[in-house]
C-alpha positions, 0 to 999 in steps of 0.5 A, spaced: 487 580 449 493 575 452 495 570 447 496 566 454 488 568 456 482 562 454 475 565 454 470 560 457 463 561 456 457 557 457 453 559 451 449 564 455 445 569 451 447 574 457 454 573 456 456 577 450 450 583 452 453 584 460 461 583 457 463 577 461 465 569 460 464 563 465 470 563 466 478 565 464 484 561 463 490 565 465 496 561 465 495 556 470 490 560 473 482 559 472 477 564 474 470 562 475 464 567 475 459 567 480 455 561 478 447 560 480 443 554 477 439 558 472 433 556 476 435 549 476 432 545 482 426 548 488 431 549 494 439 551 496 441 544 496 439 543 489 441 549 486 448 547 489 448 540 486 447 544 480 452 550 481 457 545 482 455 541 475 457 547 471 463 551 476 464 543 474 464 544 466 468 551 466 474 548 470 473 541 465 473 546 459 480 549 462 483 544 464 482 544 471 478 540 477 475 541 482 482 538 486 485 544 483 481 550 486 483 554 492 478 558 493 471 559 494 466 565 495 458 562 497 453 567 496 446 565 500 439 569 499 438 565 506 444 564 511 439 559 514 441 555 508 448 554 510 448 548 513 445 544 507 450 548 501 456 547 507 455 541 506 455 539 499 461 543 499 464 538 504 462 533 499 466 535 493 472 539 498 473 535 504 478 533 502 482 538 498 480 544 503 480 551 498 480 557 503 472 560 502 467 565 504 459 564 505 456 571 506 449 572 505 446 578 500 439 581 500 438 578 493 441 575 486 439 576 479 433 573 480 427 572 486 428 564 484 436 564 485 438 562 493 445 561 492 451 564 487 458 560 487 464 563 485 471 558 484 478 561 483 483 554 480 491 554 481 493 549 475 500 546 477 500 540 474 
């Protein structure tokens, strides 16, 4: 492993057994994993609330914030739940405007989990 890689994790039991980190710090570089709320909050703009909470976390762990990401992928249950996800994006990026995706896929890792959220961060400060 690179002595300029920083593993991040989030302390979940998955995480050893399925081989991945919340998110790495390469360089000035910060790759969050897909990120769903654990079942946190009943519909999409709640999980999103909370998804952000953590991708929040991650990128505070590795010195970044949310004014350092530039890029985004959405991944919805239901692309009817475009709107109100779209808009607590709006809430935290309006201003700082990263590229993104959203795609809506037939299911995530749970029947309970309507959104996953992946950002990719650029340190250059």
């Amino acid at each position: 492993m690179s002595e300029n890689r920083i593993n991040i994790s989030s302390g979940s039991p998955r995480e050893p057994v399925l081989g991945y980190s919340r998110a790495v710090r390469v360089g000035n570089q910060i790759f969050v994993a897909g990120t769903t709320s654990g079942g946190v909050g009943d519909d999409a703009a709640a999980q999103t609330r909370e998804i952000f909470s953590r991708i929040e976390t991650a990128l505070k762990e590795g010195g970044a914030s949310f004014e350092d990401v530039v890029r985004t992928r959405v991944y919805l249950t239901n692309i009817a739940d475009f709107d109100a996800v779209g808009a607590i994006h709006g809430e935290i990026f309006g201003g700082i405007r990263p590229v993104t995706a959203v795609v809506e896929v037939n299911a995530l890792a749970a029947p309970n989990l309507l959104v996953e959220i992946e950002a990719d961060a650029f340190i250059t400060a």
